[in-house]
C-alpha positions as CSV (number, residue, x, y, z in Angstrom):
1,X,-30.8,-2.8,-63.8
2,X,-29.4,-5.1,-66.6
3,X,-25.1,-5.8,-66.1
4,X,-25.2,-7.3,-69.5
5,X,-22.6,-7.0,-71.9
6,X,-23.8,-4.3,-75.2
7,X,-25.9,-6.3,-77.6
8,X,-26.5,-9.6,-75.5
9,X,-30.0,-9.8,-74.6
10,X,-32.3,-11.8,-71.8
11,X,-33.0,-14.4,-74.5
12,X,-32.1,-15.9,-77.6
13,X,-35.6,-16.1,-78.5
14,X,-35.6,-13.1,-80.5
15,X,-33.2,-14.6,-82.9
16,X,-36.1,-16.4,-84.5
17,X,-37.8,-13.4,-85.8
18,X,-34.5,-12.7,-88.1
19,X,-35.4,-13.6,-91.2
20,X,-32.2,-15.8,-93.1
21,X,-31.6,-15.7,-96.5
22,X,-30.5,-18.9,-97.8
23,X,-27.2,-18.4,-97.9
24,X,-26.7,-17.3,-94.5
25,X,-23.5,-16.9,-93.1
26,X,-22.1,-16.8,-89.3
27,X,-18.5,-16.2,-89.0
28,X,-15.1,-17.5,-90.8
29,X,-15.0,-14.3,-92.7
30,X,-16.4,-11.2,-93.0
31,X,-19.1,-10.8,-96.1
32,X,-16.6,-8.5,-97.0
33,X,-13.9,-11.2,-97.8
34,X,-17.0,-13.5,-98.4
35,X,-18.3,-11.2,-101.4
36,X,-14.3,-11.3,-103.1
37,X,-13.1,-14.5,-102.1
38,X,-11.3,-15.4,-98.8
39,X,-7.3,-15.5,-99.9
40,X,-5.1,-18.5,-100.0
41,X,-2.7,-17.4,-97.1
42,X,0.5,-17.0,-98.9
43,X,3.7,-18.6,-97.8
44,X,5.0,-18.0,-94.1
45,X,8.5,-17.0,-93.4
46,X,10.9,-19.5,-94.8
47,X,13.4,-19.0,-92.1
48,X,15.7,-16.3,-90.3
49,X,16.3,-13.3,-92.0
50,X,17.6,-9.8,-92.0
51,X,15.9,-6.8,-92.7
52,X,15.9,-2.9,-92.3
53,X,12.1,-2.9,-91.2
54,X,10.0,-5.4,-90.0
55,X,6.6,-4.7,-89.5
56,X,4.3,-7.0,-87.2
57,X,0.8,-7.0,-88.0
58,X,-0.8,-6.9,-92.1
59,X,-3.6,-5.0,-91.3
60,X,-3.8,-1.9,-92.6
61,X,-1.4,0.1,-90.3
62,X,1.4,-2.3,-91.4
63,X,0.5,-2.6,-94.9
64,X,0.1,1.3,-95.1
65,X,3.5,1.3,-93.3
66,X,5.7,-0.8,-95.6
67,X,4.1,1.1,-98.4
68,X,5.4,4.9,-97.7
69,X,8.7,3.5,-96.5
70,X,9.1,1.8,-99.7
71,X,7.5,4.9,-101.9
72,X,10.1,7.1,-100.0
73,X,12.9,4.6,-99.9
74,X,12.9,2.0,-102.3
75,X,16.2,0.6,-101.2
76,X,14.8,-0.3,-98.2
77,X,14.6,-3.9,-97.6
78,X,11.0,-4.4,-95.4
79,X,8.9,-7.5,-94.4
80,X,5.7,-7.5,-93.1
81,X,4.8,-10.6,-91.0
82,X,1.5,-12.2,-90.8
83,X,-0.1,-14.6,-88.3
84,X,-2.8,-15.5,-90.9
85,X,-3.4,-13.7,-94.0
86,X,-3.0,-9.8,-94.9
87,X,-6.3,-8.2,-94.0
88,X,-7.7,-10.7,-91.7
89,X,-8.3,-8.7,-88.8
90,X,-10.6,-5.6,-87.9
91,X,-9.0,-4.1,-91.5
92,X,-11.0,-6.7,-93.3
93,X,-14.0,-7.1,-91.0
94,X,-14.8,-3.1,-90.1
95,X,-17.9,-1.1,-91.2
96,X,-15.7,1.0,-93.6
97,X,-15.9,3.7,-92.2
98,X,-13.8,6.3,-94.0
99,X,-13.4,9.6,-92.4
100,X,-11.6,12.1,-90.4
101,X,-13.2,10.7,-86.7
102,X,-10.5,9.9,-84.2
103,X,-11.4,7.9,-81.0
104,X,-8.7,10.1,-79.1
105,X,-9.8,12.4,-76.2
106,X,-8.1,15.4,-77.8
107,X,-8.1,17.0,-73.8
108,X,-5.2,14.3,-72.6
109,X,-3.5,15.1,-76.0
110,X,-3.5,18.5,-75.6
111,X,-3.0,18.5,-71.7
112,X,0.9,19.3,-71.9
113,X,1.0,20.9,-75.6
114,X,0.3,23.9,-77.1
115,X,-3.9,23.5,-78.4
116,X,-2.6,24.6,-81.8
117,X,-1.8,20.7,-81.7
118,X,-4.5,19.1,-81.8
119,X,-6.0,21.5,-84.1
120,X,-3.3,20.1,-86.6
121,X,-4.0,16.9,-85.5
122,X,-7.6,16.6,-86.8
123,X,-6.7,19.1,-89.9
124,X,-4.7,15.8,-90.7
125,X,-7.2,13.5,-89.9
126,X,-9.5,15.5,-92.6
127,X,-6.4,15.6,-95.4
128,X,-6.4,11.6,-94.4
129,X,-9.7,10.6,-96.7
130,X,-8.2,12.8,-99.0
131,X,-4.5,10.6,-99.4
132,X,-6.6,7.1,-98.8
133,X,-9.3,8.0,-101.7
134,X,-6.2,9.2,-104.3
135,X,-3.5,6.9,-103.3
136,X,-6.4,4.0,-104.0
137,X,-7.1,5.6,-107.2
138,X,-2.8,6.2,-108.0
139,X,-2.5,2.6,-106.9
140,X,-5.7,1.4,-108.9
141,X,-7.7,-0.2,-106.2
142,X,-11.0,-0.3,-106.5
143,X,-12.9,-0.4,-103.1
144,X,-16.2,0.7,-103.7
145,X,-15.3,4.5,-102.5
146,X,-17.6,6.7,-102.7
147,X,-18.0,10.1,-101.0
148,X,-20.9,9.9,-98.9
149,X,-19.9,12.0,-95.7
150,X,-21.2,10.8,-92.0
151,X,-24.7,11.4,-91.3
152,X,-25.1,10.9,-87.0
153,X,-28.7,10.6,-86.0
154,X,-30.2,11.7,-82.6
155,X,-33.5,9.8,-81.5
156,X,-33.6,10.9,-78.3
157,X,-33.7,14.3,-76.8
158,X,-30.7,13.0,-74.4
159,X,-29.3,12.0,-78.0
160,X,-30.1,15.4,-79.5
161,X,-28.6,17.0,-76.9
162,X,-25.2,14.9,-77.0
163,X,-25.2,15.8,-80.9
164,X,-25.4,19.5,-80.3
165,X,-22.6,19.5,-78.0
166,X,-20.9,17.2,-80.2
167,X,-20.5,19.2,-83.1
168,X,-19.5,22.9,-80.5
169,X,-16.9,20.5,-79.5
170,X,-15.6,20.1,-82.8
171,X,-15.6,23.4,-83.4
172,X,-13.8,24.2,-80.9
173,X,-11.2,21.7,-82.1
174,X,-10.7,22.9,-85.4
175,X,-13.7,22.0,-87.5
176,X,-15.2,24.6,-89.5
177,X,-18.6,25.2,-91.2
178,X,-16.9,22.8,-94.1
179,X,-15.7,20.2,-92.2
180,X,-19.2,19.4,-89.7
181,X,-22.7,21.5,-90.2
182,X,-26.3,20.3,-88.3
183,X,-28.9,19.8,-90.9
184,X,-32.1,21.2,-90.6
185,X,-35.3,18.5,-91.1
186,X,-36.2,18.9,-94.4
187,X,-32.8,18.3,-96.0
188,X,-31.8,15.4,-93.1
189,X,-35.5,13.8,-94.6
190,X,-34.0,14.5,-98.3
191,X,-31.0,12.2,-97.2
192,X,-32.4,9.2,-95.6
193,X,-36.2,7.8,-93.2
194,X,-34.0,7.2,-89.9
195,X,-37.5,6.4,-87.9
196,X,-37.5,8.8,-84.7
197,X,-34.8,11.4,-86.2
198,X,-35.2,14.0,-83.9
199,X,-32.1,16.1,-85.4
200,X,-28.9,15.1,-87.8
201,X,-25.3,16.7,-88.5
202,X,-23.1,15.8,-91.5
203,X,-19.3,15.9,-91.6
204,X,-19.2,15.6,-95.6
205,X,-15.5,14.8,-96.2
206,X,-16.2,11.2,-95.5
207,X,-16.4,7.7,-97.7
208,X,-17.9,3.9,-98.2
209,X,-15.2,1.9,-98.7
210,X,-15.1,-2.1,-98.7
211,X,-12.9,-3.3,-96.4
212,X,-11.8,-6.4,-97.6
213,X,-11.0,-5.0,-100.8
214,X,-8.4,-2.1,-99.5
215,X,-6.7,-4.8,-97.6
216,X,-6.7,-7.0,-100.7
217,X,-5.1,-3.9,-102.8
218,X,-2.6,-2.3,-100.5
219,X,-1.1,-5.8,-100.2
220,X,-1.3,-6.4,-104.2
221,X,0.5,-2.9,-103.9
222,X,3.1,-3.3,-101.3
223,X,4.5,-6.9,-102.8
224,X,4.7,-5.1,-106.4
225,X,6.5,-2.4,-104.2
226,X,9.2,-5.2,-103.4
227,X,8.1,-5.9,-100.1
228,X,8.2,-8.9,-98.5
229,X,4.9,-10.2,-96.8
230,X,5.1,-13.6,-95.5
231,X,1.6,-15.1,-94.0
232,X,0.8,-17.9,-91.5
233,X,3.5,-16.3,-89.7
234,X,2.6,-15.9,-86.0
235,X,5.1,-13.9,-84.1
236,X,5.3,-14.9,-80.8
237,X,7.9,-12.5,-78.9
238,X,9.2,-8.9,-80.1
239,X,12.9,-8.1,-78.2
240,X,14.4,-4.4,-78.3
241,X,17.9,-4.4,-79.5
242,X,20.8,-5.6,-76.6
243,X,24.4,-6.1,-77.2
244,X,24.7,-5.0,-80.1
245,X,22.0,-7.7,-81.2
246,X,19.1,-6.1,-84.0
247,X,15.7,-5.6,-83.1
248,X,14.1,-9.4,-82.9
249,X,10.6,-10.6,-83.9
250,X,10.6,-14.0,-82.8
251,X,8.7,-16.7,-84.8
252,X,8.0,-20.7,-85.0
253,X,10.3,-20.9,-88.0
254,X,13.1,-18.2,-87.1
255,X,14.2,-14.7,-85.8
256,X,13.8,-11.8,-88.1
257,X,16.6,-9.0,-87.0
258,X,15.8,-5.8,-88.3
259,X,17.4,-2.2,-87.4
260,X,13.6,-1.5,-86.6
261,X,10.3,-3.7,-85.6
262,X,7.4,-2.5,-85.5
263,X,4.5,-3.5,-83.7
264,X,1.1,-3.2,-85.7
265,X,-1.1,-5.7,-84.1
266,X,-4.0,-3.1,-82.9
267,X,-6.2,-6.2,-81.2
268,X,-4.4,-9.1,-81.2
269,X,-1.4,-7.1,-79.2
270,X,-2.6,-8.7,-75.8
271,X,-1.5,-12.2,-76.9
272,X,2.4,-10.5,-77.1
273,X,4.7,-10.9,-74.0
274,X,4.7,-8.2,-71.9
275,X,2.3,-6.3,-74.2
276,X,-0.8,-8.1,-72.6
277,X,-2.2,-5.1,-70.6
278,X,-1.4,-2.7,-73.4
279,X,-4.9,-2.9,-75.0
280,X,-8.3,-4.4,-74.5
281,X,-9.4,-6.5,-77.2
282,X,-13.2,-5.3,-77.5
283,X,-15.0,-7.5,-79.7
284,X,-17.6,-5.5,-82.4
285,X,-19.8,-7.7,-84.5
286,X,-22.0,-6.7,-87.9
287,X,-24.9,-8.3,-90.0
288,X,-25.2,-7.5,-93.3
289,X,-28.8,-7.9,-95.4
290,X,-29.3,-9.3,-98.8
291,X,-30.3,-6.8,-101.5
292,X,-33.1,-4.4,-100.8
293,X,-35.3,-4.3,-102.9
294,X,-36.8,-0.8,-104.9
295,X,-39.7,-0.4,-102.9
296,X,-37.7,-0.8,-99.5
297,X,-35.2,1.7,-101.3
298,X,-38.0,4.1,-102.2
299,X,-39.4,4.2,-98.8
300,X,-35.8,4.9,-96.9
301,X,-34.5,6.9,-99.7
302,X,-30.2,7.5,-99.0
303,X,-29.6,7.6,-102.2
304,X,-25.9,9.2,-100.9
305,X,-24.9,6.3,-99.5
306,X,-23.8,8.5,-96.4
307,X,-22.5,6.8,-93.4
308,X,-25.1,6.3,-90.8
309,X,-24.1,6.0,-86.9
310,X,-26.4,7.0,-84.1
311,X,-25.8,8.9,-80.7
312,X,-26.5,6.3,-78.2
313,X,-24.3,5.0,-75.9
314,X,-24.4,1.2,-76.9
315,X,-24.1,2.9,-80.8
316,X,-24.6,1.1,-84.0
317,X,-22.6,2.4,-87.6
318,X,-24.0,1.6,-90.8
319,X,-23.4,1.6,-94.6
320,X,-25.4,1.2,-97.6
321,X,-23.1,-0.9,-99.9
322,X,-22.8,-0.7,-103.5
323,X,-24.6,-4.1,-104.3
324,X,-27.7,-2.5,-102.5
325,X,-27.1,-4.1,-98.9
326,X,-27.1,-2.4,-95.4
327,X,-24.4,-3.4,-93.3
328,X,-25.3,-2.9,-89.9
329,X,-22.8,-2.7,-86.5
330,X,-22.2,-2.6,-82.9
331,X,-20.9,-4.2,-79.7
332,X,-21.5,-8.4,-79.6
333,X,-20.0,-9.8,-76.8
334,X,-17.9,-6.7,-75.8
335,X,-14.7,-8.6,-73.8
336,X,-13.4,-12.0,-73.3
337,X,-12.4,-13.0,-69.6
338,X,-8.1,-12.7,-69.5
339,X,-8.4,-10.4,-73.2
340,X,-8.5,-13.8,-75.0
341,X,-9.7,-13.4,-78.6
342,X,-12.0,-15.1,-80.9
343,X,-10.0,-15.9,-84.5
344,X,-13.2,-17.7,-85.8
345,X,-15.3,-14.5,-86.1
346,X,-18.3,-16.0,-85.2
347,X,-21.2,-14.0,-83.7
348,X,-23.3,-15.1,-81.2
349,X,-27.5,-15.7,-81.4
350,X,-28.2,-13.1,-79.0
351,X,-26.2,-10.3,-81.0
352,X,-27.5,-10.7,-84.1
353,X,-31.0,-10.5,-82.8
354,X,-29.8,-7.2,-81.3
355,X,-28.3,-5.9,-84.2
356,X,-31.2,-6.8,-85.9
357,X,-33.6,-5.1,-83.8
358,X,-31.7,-2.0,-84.3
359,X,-31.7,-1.9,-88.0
360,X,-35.3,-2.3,-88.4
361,X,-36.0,0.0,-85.6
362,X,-34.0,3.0,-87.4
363,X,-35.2,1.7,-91.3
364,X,-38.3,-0.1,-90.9
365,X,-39.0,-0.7,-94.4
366,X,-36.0,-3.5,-94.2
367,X,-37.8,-5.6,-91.5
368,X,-38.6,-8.5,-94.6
369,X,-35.0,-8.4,-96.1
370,X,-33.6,-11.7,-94.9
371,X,-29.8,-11.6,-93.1
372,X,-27.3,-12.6,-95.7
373,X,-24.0,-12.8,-93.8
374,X,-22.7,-11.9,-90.0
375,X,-19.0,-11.6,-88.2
376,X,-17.5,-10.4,-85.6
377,X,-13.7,-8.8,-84.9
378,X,-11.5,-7.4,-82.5
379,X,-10.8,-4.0,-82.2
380,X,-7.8,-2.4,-79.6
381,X,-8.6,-0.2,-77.0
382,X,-6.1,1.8,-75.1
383,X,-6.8,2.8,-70.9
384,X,-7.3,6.3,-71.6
385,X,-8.7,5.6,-75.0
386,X,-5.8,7.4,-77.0
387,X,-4.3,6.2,-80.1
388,X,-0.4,6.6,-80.1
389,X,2.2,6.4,-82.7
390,X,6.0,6.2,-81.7
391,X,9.4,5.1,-82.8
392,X,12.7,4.6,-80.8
393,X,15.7,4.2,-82.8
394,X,17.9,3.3,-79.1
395,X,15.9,0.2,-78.9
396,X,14.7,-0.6,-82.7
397,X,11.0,-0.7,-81.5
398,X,8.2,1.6,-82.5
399,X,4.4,0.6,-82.3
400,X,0.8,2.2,-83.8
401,X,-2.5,1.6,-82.4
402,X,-5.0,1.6,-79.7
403,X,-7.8,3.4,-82.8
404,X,-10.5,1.6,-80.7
405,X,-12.4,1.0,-83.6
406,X,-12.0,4.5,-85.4
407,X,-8.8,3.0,-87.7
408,X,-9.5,3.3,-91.3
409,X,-8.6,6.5,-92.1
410,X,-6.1,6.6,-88.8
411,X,-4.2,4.2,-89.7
412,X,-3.0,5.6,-93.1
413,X,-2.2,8.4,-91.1
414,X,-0.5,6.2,-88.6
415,X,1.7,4.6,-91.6
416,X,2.9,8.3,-93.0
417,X,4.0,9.3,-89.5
418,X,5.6,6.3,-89.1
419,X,7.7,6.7,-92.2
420,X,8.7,10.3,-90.9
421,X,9.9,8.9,-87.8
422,X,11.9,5.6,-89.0
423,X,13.6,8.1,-91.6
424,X,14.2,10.8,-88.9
425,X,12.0,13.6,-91.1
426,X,11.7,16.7,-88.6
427,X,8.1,17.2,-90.5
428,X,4.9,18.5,-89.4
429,X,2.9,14.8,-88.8
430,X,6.3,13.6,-86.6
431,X,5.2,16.7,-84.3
432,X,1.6,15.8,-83.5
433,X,0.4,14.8,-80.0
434,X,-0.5,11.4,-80.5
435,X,3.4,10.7,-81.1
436,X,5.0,9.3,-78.2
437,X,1.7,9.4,-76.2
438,X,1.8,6.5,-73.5
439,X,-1.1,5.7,-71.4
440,X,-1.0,3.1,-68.3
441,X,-1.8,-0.5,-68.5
442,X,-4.9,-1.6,-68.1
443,X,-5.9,-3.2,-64.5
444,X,-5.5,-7.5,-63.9
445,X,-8.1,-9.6,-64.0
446,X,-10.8,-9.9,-62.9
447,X,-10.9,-6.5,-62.7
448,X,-10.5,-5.8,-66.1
449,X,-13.4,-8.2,-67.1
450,X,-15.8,-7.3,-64.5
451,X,-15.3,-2.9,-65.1
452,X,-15.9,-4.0,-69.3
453,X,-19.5,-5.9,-67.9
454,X,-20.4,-2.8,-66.0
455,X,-20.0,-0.5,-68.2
456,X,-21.7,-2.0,-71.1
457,X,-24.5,-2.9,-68.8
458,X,-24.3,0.8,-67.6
459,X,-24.6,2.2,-70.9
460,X,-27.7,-0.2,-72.1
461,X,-29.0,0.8,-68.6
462,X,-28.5,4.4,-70.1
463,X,-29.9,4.3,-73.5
464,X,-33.2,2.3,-72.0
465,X,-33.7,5.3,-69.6
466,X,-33.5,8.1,-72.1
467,X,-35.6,6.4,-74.7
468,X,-38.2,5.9,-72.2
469,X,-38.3,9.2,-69.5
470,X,-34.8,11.1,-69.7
471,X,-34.2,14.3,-71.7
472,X,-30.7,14.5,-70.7
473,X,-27.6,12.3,-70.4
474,X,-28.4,9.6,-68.2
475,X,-26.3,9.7,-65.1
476,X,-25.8,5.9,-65.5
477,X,-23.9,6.8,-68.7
478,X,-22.2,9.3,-66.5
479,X,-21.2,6.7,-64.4
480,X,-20.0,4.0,-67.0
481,X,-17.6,6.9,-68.7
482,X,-16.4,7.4,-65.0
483,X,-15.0,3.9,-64.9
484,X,-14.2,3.5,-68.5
485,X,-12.0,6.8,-67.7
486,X,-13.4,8.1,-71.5
């Protein structure tokens, strides 16, 4: 049995049967920012200053953050600080996925509350692509939104399997016939050619966005606003109030005091003091094709422009974009030894050959479309795989995160309860279970490293086995969830 990592292969050899297109891209930036322009960072911090917020982090949960405080206070004086430029993490490298998924297992939530809890918690999470799609249109940002829903695959009996009991579960949870339904085969056929489709379900409330150009807006948005976002600003130590001292982010070119700091650095929250256990940075990497061409269309069909994501355990998630593209993604390299992170984006031979052999395995008709443009980016994952959201006023520290790659529409929903909390609102999104929700730490090193290379290998181990001979769940998948305690 293979121990290699999700989407690193025996060889790079296959990498030479990936057609490039001429302009292909590795790394630096995602095609997203690639396809709109990478931004001139704008100007870092231009010495200490006082605030009443101070957000850490400009991806999307800060930027989302800074802009309801400021829509429901504008007297509020708020900065949002940058290490390199607003967007340039996972909110400007993801598959834009917008929808209500949430990477939280809803049984830890719900352990010590009342179940009608997590029932409001994913009614939210579906009201969520609702506020993002109209507060983009209020705001007039245009990122390529359009309402596609999520179509998940099965190609696999193990895989149909999983689906069927995927979709009980989230009815049991709170989704109705409106909100999820299983397609039969002639309308899944109608939709998109996924080769092998053995079965389909399709939660409509869900959107294409473009990444880059959210991020691009909601900063546009948040400066008109009157906040204050100051990139090439690494912050390099965040210090609870003490003495009657503020709140402190700490940077190179001075403190920012603030009656509240909050920590929005989803991935890149391991490289904090004492945060460095808090989450694993998992590393997800994407290719993206040139234009297909009409007969490639013709034969695939997916003229929705759903969402596409598959039910194996080493998944992939895809999009068609609205130049005519498929942007294809999965697991690269999944962890870095000591939760060291890669700012450079790069993705390695190996991966792109993977994620190359899974796009033309589930649309072969786009086996002679050459790659354009690939990335990679870092995505935070929490021990017990729950997202939190939390504020304490005491020590003027409150934190969002730990989406483990489900954050687009989370995160907007992350910034509203956020707002509720800093202005003390007694509302219905400050009483969800994910607020206040603290899991443990995750182990040293090299434990940490070598559990991340077991279970990856486990789950590939998994996937090759149900392909070939297993109807069911593969117990090595079994297994891997054991030790990734999902």
């Amino acid at each position: 049995m293979s121990l290699l990592p999700t989407g690193v292969l025996t060889s790079a050899a296959e990498l030479r049967n990936v057609p490039r297109s001429p302009r292909f891209t590795n790394g630096g930036v995602s095609f997203w920012w690639h396809a709109i322009g990478r931004p001139a960072p704008g100007d870092p911090l231009p010495g200490p200053r006082d605030y009443d917020v101070c957000v850490v982090g400009g991806g999307y949960t800060g930027l989302w953050t800074a802009y309801y405080l400021k829509r429901a206070d504008p007297s509020l004086r708020i900065a949002v600080l940058e290490r390199e430029f607003a967007g340039f993490g996972a909110s400007g490298r993801n598959g834009g996925w917008l929808y209500s998924g949430f990477s939280g297992l809803w049984r830890r939530y719900a352990g010590g509350r009342a179940r009608h809890g997590m029932v409001a918690l994913h009614r939210a999470m579906i009201a969520t692509v609702d506020e993002v799609i109209g507060t983009a249109a209020e705001e007039g940002i245009d990122a390529d939104v359009h309402r596609g829903g999520v179509l998940r695959v099965a190609t696999s009996p193990a895989q149909r399997a999983r689906l069927a009991e995927h979709h009980r579960e989230l009815r049991r949870w709170g989704y109705g016939p409106d909100d999820i339904r299983m397609l039969d085969r002639d309308e899944r056929e109608a939709r998109v050619q996924v080769a092998g489709a053995l079965a389909a379900s399709l939660v409509p409330r869900g959107a294409r966005i473009q990444p880059a150009k959210l991020a691009a807006g909601l900063t546009r948005t948040v400066r008109r606003l009157g906040v204050e976002v100051f990139e090439s600003t690494p912050v390099t130590e965040i210090r609870p109030a003490s003495g009657g001292t503020r709140a402190t982010a700490v940077t190179p070119y001075g403190d920012v005091r603030a009656d509240l700091v909050i920590r929005a650095t989803e991935g890149f929250t391991a490289g904090l003091p004492g945060d460095h256990l808090r989450y694993l940075p998992m590393n997800s990497s994407m290719i993206v094709t040139e234009p297909l061409g009409p007969e490639a269309w013709r034969h695939i069909g997916w003229e929705g422009a759903e969402l596409i994501g598959d039910e194996a355990h080493a998944y992939v998630y895809a999009q068609r974009t609205a130049d005519g593209r498929i942007a294809i993604g999965g697991r690269g390299v999944p962890y870095r030894f000591g939760s060291r992170t890669d700012r450079r984006g790069g993705t390695r031979p190996q991966a792109v050959a993977a994620l190359w052999r899974q796009l033309t395995r589930l649309f072969p008709a786009a086996a002679d479309t050459p790659v354009e443009h690939t990335w990679s980016g870092v995505i935070g994952v929490p021990r017990d795989w729950c997202p939190s959201v939390h504020v304490d006023h005491a020590s003027g520290l409150g934190w969002a995160g730990g989406y483990a790659g489900s954050g687009v529409a989370t995160t907007n929903l992350a910034g509203r309860t956020l707002r509720d909390l800093v202005l003390r609102r007694d509302t219905e999104l400050a009483a969800l279970p994910w607020v206040g929700h603290q899991g443990r730490d995750w182990e040293p090193e090299p434990l940490r490293w070598l559990g991340v290379q077991v279970v990856h290998g486990l789950y590939r181990a998994a996937d090759r086995r149900e392909n070939e001979i297993v109807s069911r769940t593969s117990r090595y998948a079994r297994l891997a969830s054991l030790v990734a305690g999902r």
